[in-house]
C-alpha positions as CSV (number, residue, x, y, z in Angstrom):
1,X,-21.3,3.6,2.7
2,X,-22.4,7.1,1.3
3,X,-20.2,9.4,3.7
4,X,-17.3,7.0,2.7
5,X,-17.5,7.3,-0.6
6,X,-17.6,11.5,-0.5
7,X,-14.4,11.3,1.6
8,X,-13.0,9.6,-1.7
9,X,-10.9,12.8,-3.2
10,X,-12.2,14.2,-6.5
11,X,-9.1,14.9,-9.3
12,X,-10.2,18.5,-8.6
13,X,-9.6,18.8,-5.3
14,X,-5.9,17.3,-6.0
15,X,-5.2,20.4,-8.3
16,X,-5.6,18.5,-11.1
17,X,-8.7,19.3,-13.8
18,X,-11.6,16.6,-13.9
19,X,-11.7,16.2,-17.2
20,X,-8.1,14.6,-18.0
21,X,-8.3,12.0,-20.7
22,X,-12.3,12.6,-21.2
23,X,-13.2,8.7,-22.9
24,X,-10.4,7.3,-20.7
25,X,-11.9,8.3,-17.2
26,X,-15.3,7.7,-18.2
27,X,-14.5,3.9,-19.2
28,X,-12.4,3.1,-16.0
29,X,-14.6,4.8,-13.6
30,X,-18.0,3.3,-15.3
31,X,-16.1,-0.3,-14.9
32,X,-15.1,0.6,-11.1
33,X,-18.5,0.8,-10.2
34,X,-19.7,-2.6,-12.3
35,X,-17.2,-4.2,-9.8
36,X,-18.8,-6.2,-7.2
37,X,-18.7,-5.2,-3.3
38,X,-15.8,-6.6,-1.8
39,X,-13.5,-6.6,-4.1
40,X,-9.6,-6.9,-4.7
41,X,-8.2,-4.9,-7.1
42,X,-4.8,-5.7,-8.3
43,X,-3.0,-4.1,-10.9
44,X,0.3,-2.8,-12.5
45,X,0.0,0.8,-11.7
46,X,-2.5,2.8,-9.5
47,X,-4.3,6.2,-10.0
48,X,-2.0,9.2,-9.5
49,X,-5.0,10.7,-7.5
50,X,-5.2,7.4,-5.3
51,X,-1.8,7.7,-4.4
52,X,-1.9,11.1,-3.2
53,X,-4.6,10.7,-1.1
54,X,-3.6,7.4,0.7
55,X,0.1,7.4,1.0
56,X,0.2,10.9,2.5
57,X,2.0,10.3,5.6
58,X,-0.1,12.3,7.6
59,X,-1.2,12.0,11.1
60,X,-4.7,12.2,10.8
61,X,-6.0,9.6,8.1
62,X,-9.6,10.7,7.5
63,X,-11.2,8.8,5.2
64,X,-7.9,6.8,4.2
65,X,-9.9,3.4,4.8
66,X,-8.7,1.2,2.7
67,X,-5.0,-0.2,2.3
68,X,-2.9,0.5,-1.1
69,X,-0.3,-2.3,-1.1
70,X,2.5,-2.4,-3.9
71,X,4.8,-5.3,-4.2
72,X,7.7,-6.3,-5.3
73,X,8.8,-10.3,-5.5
74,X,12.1,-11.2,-6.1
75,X,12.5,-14.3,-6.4
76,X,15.8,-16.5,-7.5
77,X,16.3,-16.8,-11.3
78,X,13.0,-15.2,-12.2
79,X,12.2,-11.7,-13.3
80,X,11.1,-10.1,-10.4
81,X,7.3,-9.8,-10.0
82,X,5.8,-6.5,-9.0
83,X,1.8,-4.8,-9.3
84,X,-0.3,-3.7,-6.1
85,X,-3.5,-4.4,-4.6
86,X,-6.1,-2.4,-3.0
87,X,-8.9,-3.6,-0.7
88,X,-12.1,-2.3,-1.2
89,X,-13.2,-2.8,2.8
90,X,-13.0,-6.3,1.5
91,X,-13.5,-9.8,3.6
92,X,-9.9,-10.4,3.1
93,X,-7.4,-7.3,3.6
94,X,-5.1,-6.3,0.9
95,X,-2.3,-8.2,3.0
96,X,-3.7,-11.7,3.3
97,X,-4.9,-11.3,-0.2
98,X,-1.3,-11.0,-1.4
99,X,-0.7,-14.2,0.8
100,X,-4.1,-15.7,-0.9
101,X,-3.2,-14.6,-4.7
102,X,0.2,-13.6,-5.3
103,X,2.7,-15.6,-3.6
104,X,1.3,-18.7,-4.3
105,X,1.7,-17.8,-8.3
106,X,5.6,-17.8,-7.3
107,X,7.3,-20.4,-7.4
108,X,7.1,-22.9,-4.4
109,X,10.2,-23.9,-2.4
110,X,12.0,-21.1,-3.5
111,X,13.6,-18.3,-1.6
112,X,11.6,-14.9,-2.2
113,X,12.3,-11.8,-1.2
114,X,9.1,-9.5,-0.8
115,X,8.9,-5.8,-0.7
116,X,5.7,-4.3,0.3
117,X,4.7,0.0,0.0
118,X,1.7,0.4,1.8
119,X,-0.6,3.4,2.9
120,X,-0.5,2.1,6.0
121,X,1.0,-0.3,8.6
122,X,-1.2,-3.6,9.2
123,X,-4.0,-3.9,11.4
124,X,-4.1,-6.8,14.4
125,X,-5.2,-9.4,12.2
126,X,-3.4,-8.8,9.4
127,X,-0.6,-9.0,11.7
128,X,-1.0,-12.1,13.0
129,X,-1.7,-13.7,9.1
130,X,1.7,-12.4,8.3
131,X,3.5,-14.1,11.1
132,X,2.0,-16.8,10.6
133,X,2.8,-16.6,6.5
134,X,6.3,-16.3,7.7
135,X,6.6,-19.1,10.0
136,X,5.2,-21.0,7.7
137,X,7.5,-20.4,4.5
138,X,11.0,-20.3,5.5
139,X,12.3,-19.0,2.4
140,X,10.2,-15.9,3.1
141,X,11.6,-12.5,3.7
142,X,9.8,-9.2,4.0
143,X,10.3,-6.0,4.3
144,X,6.8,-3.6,5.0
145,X,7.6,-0.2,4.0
146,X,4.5,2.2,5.5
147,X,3.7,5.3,4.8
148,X,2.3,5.5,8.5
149,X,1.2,3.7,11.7
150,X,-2.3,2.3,11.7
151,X,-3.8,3.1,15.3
152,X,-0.3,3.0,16.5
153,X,-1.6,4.3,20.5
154,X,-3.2,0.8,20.9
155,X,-1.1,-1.4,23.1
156,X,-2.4,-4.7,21.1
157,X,-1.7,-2.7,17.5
158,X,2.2,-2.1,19.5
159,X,2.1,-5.9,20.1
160,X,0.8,-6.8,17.1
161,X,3.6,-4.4,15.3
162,X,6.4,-6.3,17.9
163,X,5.2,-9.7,16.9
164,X,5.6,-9.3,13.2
165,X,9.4,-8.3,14.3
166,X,9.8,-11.4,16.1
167,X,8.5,-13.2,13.1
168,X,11.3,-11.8,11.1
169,X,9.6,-9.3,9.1
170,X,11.1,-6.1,8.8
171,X,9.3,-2.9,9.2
172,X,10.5,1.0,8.1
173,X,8.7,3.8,8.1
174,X,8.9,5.4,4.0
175,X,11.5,8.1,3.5
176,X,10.4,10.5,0.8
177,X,13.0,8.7,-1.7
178,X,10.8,5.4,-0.8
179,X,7.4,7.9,-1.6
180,X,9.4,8.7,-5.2
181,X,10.3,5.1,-6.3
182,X,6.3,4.2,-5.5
183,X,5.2,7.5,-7.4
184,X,8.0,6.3,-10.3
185,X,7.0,2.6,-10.0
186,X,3.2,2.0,-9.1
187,X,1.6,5.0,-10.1
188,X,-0.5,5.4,-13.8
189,X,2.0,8.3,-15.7
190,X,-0.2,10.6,-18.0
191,X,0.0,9.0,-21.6
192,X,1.9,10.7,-24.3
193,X,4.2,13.3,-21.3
194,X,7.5,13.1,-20.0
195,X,7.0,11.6,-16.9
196,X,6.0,14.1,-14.4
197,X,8.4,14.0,-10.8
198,X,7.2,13.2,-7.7
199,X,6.1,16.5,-6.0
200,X,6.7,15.6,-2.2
201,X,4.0,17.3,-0.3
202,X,5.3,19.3,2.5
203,X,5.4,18.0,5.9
204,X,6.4,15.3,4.2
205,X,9.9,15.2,5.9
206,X,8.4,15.7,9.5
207,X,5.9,13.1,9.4
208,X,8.5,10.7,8.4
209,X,10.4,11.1,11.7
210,X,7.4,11.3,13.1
211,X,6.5,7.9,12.7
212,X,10.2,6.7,12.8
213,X,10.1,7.7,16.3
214,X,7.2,6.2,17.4
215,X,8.1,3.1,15.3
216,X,11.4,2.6,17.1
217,X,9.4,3.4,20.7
218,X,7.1,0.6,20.0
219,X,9.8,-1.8,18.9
């Protein structure tokens, strides 16, 4: 668990100084700790230095081991809901926890339309608990947006990825506009600024066709 935790980023190594919002920091990180193992995070808005470590679309995710989700639920005549989750190497994956927790709070019988942003594109299992979430409630679309293939060379991840198709759930790889709305939408702005753009990082554009390629190859 140790080696995991140093390839966590530190706010210094993400150009930013480590002591932004001295009390602040201290009280969130001292309460991430108390958290129990196995956890699921949810929230409105995640970390700025989260996001830039596990949404970069880059090829080789070292150390990106867990899965940011953020979600939005449209649903008819209501507001539409939106937060994200995170797992935490959790029993359950950020996926089927949104399955477990969120939907259910929505209202039943309804048509909803679900959005997801995540780091990275479900694993085998989660797969399958999304087909079957979708076979299951009729009035269910969604759309995955990922910000890259997980394991994508593995012929059951390709199947897994084909059989969420066939379930009807739609799957694109995120465009840097798609990177922007998360970064405008999801992520904790500093308190008290304007709100600072998005920055894209810059192979951004390449990895994005990247994966789009491989993405339309496997489907």
């Amino acid at each position: 668990k140790m080696a995991e935790k140093q390839e966590e980023p530190s706010n210094a190594q993400n150009g930013e100084p480590d002591n932004t919002e001295e009390g602040e920091g201290k009280k969130k990180k001292v309460k991430r700790e108390d958290l129990p193992p196995f956890e699921i995070v949810t929230g409105e808005r995640l970390p700025a230095i989260f996001f830039k470590f596990q949404f970069r679309n880059v090829e080789y995710s070292s150390g990106r081991n867990k899965t940011f989700l953020c979600y939005v639920v449209e649903t008819q005549g209501k507001e539409p809901a939106r937060g994200y989750l995170e797992d935490e190497h959790a029993a359950a994956h950020a996926e089927m926890a949104f399955f477990n927790t969120i939907l259910p709070t929505c209202q039943a019988g309804a048509r909803h339309d679900v959005t997801w942003y995540v780091s990275s594109s479900p694993c085998v299992t989660c797969a399958q608990g999304i087909c079957q979430a979708l076979r299951k409630d009729k009035g269910l679309r969604l759309t995955i947006m990922v910000g890259r293939l997980f394991m994508w060379e593995e012929p059951e991840m390709q199947a897994a990825l084909r059989s969420m198709k066939e379930a009807g759930c739609r799957l694109r790889i995120m465009k840097p506009q798609d990177f922007e709305y998360v970064w405008k939408n999801f992520v904790e702005q500093e308190e008290g600024e304007e709100a600072k753009s998005f920055v894209p990082w810059e192979d951004i554009q390449e990895n994005f066709q990247y994966y789009e390629e491989k993405l339309a190859e496997i489907l």
